[in-house]
C-alpha positions in Angstrom: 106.1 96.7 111.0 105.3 99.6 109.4 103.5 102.5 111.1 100.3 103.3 109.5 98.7 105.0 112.3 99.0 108.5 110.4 97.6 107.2 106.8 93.9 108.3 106.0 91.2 105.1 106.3 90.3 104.2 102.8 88.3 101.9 100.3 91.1 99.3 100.0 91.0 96.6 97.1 93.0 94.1 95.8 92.9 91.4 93.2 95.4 88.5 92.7 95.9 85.3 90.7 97.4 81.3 90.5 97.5 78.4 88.6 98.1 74.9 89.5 99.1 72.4 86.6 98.2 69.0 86.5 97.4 66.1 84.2 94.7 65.5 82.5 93.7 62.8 85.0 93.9 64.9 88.1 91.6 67.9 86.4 89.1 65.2 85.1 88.4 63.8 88.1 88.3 67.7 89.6 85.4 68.3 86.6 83.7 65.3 87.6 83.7 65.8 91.5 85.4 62.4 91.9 88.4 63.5 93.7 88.7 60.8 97.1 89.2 64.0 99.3 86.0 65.8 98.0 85.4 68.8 95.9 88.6 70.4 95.0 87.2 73.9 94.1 84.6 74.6 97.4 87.2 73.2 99.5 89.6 75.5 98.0 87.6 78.2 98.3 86.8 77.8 101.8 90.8 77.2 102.3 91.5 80.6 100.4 89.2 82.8 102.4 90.4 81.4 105.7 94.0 82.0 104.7 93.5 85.7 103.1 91.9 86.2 107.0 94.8 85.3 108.7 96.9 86.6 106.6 99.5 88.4 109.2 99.5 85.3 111.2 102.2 84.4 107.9 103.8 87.3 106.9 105.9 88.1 110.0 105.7 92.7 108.6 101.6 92.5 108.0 99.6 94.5 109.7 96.6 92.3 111.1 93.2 94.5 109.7 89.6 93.7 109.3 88.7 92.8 106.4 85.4 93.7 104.9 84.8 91.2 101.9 87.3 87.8 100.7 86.3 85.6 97.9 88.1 82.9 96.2 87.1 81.2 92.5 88.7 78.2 91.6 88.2 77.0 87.9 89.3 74.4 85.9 90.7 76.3 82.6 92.2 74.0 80.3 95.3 71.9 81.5 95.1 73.7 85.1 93.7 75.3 87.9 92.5 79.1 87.6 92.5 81.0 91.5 91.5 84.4 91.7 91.0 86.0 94.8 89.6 89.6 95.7 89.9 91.6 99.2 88.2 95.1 100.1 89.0 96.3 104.1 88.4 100.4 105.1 91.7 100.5 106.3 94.8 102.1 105.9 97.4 99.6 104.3 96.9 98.2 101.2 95.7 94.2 101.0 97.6 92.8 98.2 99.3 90.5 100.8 95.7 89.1 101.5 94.7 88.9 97.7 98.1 86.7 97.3 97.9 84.7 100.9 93.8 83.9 99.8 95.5 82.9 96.3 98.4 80.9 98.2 96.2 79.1 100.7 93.4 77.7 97.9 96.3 76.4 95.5 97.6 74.5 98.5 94.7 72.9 99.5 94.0 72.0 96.1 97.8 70.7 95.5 97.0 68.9 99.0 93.6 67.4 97.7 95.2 66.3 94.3 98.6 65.2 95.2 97.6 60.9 95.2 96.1 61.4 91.7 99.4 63.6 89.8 102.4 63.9 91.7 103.9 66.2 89.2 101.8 69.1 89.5 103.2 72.5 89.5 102.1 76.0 91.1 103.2 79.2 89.3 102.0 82.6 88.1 100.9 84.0 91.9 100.9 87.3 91.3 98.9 90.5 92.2 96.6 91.8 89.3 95.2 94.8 90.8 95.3 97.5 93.8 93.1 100.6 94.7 92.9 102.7 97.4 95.4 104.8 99.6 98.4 106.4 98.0 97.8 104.5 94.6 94.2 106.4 94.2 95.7 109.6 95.4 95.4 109.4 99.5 97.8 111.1 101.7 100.7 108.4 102.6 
């Protein structure tokens, strides 16, 4: 790991992004709440926050820190599945990590949820969208 014991504690924010693909039968039944396993985007949701808070547990160089605020949307946006996530922690290491684990974790669970309706869906576009806070913003490293 890293040593971040020196950096300042700041405002930390991140925002990331996902997309599952799937047929038309798969999101349908998403719209409709008629997926057998139950409701693909609150389930998703739930999975993504959990995930984003244990993020280190996956990514053997993360530090653990507390988080202050996770969310998770999940929207059906035309032929796919739209995850964005957002993190904030008073910390000193950036949470991009989080923002993509939170992103990871939700398009999982909704890949899991999906997976006897369209077994040709596809995950892609995980990516970070946005960072503040620390060095970026003009902290001491």
């Amino acid at each position: 790991m890293i040593d971040v014991s020196g950096k300042d504690i700041t405002l930390r924010y991140a925002r990331a992004e996902g997309w599952l693909e799937a047929g038309p039968e798969a999101l349908e039944h998403v719209r409709n709440g008629t997926v057998p396993k139950g409701d693909v985007p609150a389930t998703a949701r739930a999975a993504g926050i959990a995930a984003g808070k244990r993020c280190s547990e996956w990514m053997v160089f993360c530090q653990p820190i507390p988080l202050d605020w996770v969310d998770v949307s999940v929207e059906v946006e035309g032929d796919r599945l739209h995850v964005v996530a957002e993190v904030k922690s008073n910390w000193r290491t950036g949470v991009e990590m989080e923002a993509v684990t939170a992103v990871s974790g939700a398009l999982l669970n909704a890949y899991d949820m999906l997976k006897p309706i369209d077994k040709d869906m596809t995950m892609s576009g995980i990516r970070v969208l946005e960072k503040r806070g620390g060095k970026s913003d003009g902290a001491p490293a």
